[in-house]
C-alpha positions as a LaTeX table, in Angstrom:
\begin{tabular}{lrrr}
\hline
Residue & $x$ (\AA) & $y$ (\AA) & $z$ (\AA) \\
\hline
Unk1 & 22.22 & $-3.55$ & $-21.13$ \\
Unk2 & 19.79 & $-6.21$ & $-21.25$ \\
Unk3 & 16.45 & $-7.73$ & $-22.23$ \\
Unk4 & 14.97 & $-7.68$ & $-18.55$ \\
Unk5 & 13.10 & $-4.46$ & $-17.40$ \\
Unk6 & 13.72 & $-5.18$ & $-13.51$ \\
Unk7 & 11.62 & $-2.69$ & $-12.90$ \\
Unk8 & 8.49 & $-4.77$ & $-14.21$ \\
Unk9 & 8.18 & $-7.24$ & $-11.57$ \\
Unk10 & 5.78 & $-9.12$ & $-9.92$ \\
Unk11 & 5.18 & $-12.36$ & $-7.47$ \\
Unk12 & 2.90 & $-15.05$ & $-7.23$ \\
Unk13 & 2.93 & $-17.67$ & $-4.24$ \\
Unk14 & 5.16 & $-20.70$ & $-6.12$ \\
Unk15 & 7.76 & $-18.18$ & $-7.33$ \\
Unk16 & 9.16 & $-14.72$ & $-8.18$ \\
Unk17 & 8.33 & $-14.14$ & $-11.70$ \\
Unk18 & 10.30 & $-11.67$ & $-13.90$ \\
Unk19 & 9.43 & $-9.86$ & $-17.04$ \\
Unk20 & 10.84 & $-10.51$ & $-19.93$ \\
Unk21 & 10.91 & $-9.50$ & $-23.74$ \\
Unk22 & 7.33 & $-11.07$ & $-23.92$ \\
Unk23 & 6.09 & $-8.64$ & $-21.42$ \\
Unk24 & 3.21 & $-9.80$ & $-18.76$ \\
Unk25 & 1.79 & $-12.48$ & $-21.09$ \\
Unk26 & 4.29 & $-15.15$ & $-20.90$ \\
Unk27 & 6.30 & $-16.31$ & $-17.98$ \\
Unk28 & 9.36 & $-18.21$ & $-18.17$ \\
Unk29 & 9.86 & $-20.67$ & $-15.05$ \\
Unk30 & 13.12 & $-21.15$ & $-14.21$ \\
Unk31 & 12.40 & $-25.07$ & $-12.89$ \\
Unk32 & 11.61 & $-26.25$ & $-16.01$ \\
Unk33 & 12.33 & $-23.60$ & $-18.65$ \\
Unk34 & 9.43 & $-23.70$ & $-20.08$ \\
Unk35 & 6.86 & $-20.85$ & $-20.89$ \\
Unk36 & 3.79 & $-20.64$ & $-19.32$ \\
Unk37 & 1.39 & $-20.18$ & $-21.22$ \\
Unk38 & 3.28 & $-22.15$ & $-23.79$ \\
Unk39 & 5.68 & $-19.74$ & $-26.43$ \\
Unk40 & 7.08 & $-21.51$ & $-29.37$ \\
Unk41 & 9.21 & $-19.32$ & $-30.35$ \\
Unk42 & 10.49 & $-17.51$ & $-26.86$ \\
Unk43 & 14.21 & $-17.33$ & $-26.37$ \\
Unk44 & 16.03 & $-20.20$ & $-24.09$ \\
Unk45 & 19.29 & $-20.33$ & $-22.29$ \\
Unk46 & 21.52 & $-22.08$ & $-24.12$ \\
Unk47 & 22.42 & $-25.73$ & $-22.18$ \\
Unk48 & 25.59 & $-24.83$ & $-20.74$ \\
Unk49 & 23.85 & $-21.64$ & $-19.21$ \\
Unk50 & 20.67 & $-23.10$ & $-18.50$ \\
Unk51 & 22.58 & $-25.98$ & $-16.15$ \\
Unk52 & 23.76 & $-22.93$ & $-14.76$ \\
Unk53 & 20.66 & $-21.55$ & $-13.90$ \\
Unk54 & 19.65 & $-24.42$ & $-12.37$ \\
Unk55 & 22.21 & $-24.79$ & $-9.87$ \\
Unk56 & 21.86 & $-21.21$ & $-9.22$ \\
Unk57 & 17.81 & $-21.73$ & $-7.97$ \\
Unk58 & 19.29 & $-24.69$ & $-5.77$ \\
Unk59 & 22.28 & $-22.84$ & $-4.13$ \\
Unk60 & 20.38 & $-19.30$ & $-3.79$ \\
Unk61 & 17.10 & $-21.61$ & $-2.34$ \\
Unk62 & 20.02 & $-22.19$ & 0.33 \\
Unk63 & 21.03 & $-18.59$ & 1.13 \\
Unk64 & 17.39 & $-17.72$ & 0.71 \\
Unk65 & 16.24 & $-20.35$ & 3.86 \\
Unk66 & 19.78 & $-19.41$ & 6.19 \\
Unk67 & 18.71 & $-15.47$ & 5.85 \\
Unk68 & 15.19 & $-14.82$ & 4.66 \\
Unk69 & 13.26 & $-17.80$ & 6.08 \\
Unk70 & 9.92 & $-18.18$ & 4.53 \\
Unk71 & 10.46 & $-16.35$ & 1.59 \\
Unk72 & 10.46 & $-17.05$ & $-1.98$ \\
Unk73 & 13.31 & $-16.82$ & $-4.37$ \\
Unk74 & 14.15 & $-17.19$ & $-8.28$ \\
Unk75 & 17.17 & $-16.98$ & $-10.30$ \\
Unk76 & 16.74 & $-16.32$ & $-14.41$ \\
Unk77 & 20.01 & $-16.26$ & $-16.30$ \\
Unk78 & 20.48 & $-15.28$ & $-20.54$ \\
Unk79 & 23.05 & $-14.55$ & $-22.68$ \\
Unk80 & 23.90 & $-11.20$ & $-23.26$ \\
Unk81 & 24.94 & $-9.19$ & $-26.42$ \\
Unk82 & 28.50 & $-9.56$ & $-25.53$ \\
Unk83 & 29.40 & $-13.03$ & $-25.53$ \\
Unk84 & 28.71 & $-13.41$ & $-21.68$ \\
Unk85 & 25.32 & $-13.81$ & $-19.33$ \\
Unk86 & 23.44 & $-11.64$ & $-16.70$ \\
Unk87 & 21.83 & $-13.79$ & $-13.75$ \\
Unk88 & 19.10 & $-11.96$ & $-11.93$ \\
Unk89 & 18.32 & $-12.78$ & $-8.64$ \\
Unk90 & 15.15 & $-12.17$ & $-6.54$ \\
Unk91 & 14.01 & $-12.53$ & $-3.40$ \\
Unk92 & 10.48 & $-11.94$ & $-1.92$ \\
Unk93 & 9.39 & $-12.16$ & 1.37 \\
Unk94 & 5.94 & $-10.13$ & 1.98 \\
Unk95 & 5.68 & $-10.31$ & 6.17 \\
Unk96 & 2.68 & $-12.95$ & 6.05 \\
Unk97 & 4.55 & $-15.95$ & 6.51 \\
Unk98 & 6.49 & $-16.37$ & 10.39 \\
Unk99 & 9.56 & $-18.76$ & 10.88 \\
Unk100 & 10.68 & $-20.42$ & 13.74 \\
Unk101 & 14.02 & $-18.50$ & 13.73 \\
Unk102 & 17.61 & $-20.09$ & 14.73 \\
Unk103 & 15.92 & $-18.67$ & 18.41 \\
Unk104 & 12.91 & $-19.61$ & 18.23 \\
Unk105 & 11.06 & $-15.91$ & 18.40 \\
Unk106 & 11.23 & $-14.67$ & 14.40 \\
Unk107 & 8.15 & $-12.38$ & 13.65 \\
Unk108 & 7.12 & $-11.36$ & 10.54 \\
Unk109 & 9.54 & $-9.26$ & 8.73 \\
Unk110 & 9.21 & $-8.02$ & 4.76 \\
Unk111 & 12.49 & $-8.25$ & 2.16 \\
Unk112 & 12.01 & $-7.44$ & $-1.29$ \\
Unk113 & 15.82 & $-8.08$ & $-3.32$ \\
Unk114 & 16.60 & $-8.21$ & $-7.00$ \\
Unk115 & 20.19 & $-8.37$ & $-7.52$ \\
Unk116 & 21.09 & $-8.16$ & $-11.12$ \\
Unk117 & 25.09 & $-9.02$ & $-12.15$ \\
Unk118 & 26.29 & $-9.36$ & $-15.48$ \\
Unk119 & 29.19 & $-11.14$ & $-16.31$ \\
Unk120 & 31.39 & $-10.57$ & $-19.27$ \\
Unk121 & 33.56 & $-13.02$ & $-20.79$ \\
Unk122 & 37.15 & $-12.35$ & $-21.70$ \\
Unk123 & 37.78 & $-16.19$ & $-22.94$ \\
Unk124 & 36.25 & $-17.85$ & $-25.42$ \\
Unk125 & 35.14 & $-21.44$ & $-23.30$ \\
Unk126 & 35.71 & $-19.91$ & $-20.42$ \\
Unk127 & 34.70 & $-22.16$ & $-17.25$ \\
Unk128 & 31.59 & $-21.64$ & $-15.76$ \\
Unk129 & 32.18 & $-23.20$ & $-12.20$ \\
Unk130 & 33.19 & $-20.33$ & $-10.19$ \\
Unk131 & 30.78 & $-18.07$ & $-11.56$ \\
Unk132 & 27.96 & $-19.19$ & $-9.10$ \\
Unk133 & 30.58 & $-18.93$ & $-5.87$ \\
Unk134 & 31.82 & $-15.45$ & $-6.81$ \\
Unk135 & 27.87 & $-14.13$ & $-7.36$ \\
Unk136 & 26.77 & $-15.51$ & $-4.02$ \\
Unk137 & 29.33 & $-13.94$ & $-2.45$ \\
Unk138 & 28.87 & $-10.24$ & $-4.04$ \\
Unk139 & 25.43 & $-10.80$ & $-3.06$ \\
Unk140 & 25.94 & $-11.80$ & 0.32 \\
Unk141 & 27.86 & $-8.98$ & 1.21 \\
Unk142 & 25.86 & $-6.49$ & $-0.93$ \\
Unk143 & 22.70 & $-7.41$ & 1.17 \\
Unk144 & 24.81 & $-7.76$ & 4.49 \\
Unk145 & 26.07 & $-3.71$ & 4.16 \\
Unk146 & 22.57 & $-2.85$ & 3.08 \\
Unk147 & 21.26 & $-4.79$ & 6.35 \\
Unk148 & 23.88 & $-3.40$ & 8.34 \\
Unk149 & 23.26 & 0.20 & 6.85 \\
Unk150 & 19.66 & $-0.10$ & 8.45 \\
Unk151 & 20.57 & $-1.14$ & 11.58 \\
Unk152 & 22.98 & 1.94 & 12.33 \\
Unk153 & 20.19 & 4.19 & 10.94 \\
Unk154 & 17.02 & 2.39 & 12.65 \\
Unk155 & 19.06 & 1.60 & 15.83 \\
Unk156 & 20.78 & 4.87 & 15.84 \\
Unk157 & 18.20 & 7.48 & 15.58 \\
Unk158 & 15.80 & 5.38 & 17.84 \\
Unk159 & 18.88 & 5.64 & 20.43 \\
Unk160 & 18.92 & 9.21 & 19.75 \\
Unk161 & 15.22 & 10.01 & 20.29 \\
Unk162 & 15.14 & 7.85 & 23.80 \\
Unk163 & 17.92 & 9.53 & 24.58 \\
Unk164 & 16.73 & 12.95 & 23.62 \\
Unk165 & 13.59 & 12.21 & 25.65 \\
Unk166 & 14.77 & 10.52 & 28.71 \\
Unk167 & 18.63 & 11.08 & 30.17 \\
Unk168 & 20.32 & 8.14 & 31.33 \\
Unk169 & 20.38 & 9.20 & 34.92 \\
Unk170 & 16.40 & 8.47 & 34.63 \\
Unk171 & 16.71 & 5.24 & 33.18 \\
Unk172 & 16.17 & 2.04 & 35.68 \\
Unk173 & 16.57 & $-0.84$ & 34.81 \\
Unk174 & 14.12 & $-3.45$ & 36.52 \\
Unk175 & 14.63 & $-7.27$ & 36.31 \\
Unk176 & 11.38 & $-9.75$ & 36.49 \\
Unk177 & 10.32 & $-11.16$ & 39.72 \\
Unk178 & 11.62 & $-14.84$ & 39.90 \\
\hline
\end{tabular}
């Protein structure tokens, strides 16, 4: 499908790094689209794309701060063999780094997400503008059933076992002393 083995990543502090056709020796950054260490003749986005890519890192930086706070994130986009692009998307948080939270109390928590959409182009010049909207969303809602998917099972079976363990009836509830 493409020329990114999503399997073969890894992470660094600054940002998530992806492997790609130059294997482990070269790293493209998707800030300045450059190679590091330098690769003279490495493949680049073209401009139109690459101004996509861009935007991309700034939007998904974003989503990445309103749901994963204190996490890392990257987005790499190419062209494809059939006249449209693939965006990859990643997401690291590693459970060292605590956030305040929207109530104050987050503790550490890990997330690991690489979302990978390709997107094939039925015109030629086709505009470019939506594409970023309609990705965020699919992965908003991708990574909202697959949060949603662990809290029936975590929630669930926990409420299972207490329940299994203790009935209801022997269940009191006891308030603080004020």
């Amino acid at each position: 499908m493409c020329r990114l083995d999503c399997a073969a990543l890894w992470f660094s502090e600054i940002q998530v790094l992806c492997d790609m056709e130059y294997g482990k020796q070269f790293i493209l950054s998707p800030w300045s689209n450059k190679y590091h260490p330098p690769l003279e003749d490495g493949s680049l986005p073209s401009l139109e794309l690459r101004k996509l890519e861009v935007e991309a890192n700034d939007i998904f930086a974003i989503y990445r701060d309103q749901y994963h706070e204190g996490s890392i994130s990257s987005v790499y986009m190419w062209e494809d063999d059939n006249e449209g692009f693939v965006g990859c998307f990643l997401i690291k948080k590693d459970g060292s780094k605590t956030g305040q939270g929207r109530q104050g109390y987050l503790q550490e928590k890990a997330w690991d997400a690489i979302h990978v959409i390709e997107v094939n182009s039925t015109r030629h010049g086709a505009n470019n503008e939506g594409h970023i909207c309609n990705m965020g969303r699919m992965i908003e809602e991708m990574e909202s059933k697959l949060r949603n998917s662990l809290d029936q099972v975590y929630f669930g079976k926990m409420k299972e076992m207490v329940c299994t363990l203790r009935s209801p009836s022997e269940v009191v509830t006891r308030l603080p002393d004020s």
